[in-house]
N, C-alpha and C positions, 0 to 999 in steps of 0.2 A: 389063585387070583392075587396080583400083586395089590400094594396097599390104596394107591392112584385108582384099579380099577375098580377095586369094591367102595370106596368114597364115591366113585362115579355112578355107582347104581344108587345112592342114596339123594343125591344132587346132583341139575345139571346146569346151575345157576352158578355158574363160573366165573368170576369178577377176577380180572385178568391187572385194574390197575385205576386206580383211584385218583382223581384228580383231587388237586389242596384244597380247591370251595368244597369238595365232598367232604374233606377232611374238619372243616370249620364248623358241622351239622353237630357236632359232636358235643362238644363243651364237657362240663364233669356229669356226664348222662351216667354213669356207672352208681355214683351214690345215689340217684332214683331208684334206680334197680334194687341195690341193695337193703337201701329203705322195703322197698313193695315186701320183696322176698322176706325179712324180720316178721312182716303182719300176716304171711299166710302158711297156714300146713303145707300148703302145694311147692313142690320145685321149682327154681325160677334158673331158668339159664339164656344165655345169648349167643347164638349164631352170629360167625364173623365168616361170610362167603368170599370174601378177596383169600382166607388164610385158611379156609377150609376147614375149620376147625372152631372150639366154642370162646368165647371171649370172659366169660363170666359163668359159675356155676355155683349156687346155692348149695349150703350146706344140708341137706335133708338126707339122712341115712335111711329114708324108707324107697326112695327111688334111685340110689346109689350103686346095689349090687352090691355091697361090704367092703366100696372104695370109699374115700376120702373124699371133697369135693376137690383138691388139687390133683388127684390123682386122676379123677374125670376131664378137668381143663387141660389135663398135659396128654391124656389118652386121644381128647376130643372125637372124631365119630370110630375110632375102632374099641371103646367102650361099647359101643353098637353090636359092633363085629363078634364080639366077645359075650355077651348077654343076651341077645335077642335071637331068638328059636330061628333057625335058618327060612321057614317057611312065613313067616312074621317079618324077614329081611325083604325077600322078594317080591311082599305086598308092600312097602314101605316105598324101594325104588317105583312101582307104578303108580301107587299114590303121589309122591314126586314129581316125577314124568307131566302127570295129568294135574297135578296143580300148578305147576308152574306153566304149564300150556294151557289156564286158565287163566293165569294169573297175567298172560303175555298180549293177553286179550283185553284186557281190562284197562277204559283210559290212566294216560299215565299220573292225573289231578285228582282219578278217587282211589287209588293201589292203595293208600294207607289206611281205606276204609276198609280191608278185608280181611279176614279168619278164616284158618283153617282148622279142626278139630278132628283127630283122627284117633282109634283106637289098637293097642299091639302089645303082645306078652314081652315082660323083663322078667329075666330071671334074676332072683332075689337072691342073698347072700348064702341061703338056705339051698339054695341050688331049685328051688320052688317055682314056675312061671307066675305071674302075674299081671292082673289086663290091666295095663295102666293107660291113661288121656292125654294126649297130646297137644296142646290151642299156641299156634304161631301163626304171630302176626307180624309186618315189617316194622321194624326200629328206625332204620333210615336206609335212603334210597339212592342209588348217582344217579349224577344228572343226565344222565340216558334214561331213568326210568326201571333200572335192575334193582333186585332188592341186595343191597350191600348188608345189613346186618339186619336180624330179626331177635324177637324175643320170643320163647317157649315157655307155657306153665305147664306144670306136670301133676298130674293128680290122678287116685284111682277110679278109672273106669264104672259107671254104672250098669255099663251093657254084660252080655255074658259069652260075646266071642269075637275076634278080631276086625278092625274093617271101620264101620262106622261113619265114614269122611265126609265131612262138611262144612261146605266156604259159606260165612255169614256175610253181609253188608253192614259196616255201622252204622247207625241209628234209623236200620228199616228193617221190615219184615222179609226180606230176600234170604230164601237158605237155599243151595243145590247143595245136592248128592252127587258121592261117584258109584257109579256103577263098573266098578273094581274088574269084571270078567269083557266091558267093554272099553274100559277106558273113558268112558263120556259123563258128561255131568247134566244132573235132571233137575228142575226146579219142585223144593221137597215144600209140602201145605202142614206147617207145624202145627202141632194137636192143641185143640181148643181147650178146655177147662171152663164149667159154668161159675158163675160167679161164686155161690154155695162151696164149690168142690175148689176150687182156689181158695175161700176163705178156712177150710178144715186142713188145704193141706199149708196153710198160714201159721195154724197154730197147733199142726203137728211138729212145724220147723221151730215155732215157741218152746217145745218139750214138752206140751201138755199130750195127757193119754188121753184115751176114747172118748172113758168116763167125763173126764175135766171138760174135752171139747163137748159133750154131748150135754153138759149143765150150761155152759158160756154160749152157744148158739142155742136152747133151749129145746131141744128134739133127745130123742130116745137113744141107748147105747149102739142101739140096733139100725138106727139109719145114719149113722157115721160109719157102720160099717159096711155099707150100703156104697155111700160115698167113696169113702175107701175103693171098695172095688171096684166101682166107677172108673175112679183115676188113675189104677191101676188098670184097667184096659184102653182107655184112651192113651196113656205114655205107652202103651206095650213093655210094663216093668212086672216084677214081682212080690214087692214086698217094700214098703212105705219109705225105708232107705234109699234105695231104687229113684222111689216116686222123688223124692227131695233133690236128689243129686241131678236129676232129669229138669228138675224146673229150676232151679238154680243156674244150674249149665246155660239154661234154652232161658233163663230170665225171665219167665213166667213168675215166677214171686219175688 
């Protein structure tokens, strides 16, 4: 598979030619980026779909693969081709496919209200896989309504196997799923948390252990651990790291 075709399974968001008012959206948008990127552990990169390739890539050597970040922006998506388990590629292109024929759906006045987050093994410098988070949303848009360039965080996964994919709404409760073996997207009812079990898993994102939460809300060792396990079956997680990076993700706390 030549290089045009394996780029084409990953994108089919093809930006053929940009017009100058597209080009004016722009301004020094890079040094935001670069700011964000300095404040967080997560990868920060930008997709440029006119040039098929990435525009900006954060320096984070934990999602790198044991490249550079220049070595990533000059590889751009055959970094892909080269780290990602052939079987994690192929889910990648239908994920793709089906978000952007989600996304093709969607009037063209709320497009910049929407996320996608998806999960897929990198292999790491060690030769190791690893499930790492995928959250892309559009940067800016031509005036047809395509997405011209987008930005991606990268961070590791909390789940425990590939897949995962879901378009949020900004500032509403709207999530779909894809159901990856159909291609079609389900409207997904995100898990509640009672007030109690939000406020323990509050101040386990404090640092405080059992004990400490279990003197500060005034109840026994034994019914935080109660709770705990509560919240741990409502996120469908295993273990209180899990729990945090699920409600963080999902903005629950």
């Amino acid at each position: 598979m030549n290089t045009d075709s394996k780029t084409g399974l990953l994108t089919r968001n093809k930006i053929t030619q940009i017009a100058e008012a597209d080009h004016l959206q722009q301004h020094n948008y890079l040094e935001t980026i670069r700011a964000f990127a300095r404040l967080t552990y997560e990868s920060v990169y930008v997709i440029d779909y006119e040039k098929m390739g990435f525009e900006y890539v954060s320096d984070n050597p934990l999602f790198l693969s044991g490249y550079i970040a220049e070595q990533v922006l000059e590889m751009g998506y055959e970094f892909y081709f080269k780290n990602v388990p052939e079987k994690d590629l192929q889910m990648l292109g239908a994920i793709n496919q089906a978000g952007f024929d989600f996304f093709d759906k969607v009037p063209l006045n709320e497009r910049k209200q929407y996320s996608i987050t998806y999960d897929f093994h990198l292999i790491n410098k060690d030769g190791k896989p690893i499930l790492i988070n995928h959250k892309l949303t559009p940067l800016f848009l031509t005036a047809s309504g395509k997405m011209w360039k987008a930005v991606c965080v990268v961070s590791i996964s909390h789940h425990r196997q590939a897949g995962n994919t879901f378009i949020t709404k900004q500032g509403t409760d709207k999530i779909w799923q894809l159901n990856i073996e159909t291609g079609t997207w389900h409207k997904f009812v995100k898990p509640e948390l009672t007030k109690r079990e939000t406020e323990v898993l509050r101040l386990h994102a404090q640092g405080l252990t059992i004990n400490q939460i279990a003197e500060k809300i005034f109840v026994s060792p034994d019914t935080v651990k109660y709770y705990r396990r509560r919240i741990f079956e409502r996120l469908n997680v295993s273990n209180i790291a899990e729990a945090l990076a699920y409600a963080v993700n999902s903005k629950m706390i």
